[in-house]
C-alpha positions in Angstrom: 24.4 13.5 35.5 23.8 16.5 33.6 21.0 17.0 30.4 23.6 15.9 27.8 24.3 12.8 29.5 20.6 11.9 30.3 19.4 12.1 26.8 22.3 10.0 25.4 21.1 7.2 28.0 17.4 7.9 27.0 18.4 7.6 23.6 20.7 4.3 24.2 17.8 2.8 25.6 15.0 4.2 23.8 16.7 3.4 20.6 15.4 7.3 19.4 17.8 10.0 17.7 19.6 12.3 20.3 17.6 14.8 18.7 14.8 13.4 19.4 15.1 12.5 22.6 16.3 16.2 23.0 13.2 17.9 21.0 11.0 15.7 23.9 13.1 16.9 26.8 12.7 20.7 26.2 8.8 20.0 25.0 8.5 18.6 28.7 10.6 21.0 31.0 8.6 24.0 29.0 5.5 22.2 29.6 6.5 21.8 33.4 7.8 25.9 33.3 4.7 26.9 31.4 2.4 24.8 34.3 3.8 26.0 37.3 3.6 29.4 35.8 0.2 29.6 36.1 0.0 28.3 39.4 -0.7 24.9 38.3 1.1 21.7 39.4 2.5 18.7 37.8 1.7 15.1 39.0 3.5 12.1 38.0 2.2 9.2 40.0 4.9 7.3 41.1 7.9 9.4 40.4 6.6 13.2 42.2 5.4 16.4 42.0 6.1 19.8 40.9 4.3 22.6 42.4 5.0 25.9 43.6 4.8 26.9 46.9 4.8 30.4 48.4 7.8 31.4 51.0 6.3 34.4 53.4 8.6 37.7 53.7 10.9 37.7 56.7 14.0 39.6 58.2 17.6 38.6 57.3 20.8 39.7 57.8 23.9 40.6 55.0 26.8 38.4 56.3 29.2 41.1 55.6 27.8 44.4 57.2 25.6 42.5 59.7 22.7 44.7 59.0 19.4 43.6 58.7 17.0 43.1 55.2 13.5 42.9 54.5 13.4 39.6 52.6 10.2 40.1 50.5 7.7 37.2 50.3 7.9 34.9 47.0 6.6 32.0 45.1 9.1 29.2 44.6 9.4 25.9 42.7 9.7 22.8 44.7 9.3 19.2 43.7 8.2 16.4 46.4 9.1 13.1 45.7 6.7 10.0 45.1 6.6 6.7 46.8 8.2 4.4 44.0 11.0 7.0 43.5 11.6 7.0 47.1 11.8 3.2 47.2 13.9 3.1 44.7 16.8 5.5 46.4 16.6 3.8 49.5 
């Protein structure tokens, strides 16, 4: 499912305007960005949580020459999964 198809389902079942639904989509995913920006996270009880977490530097290798990289340390997005959505993919 990509964005397009998601809000015509929200809006099939919500009963909203696609454009609507579409105006409340990017409010929230800027709202998530703008959060995890500044370090915060994003709890949704039930369905999961966005956060960032921060991946250490380490050595690597370039898979064509063979020679190694310094892989500098950075701060990533990652989402973990709550216990009703995990019920509900099992």
């Amino acid at each position: 499912m990509n964005k397009t198809d998601l809000i015509n389902n929200i809006a099939e079942k919500s009963g909203m305007t696609k454009k609507d639904v579409e105006t409340v989509l990017n409010n929230f995913l800027g709202e998530v960005t703008d959060a995890l920006s500044s370090g915060d996270k994003v709890q949704l009880i039930g369905f999961g949580t966005f956060e960032t977490r921060k991946r250490s530097g380490r050595t690597g290798r370039n898979p064509q020459t063979g020679k190694e990289i310094s892989i500098p340390e950075s701060v990533v997005p990652a989402f973990k999964a709550g216990n009703k959505l995990k019920e509900a993919v099992k």
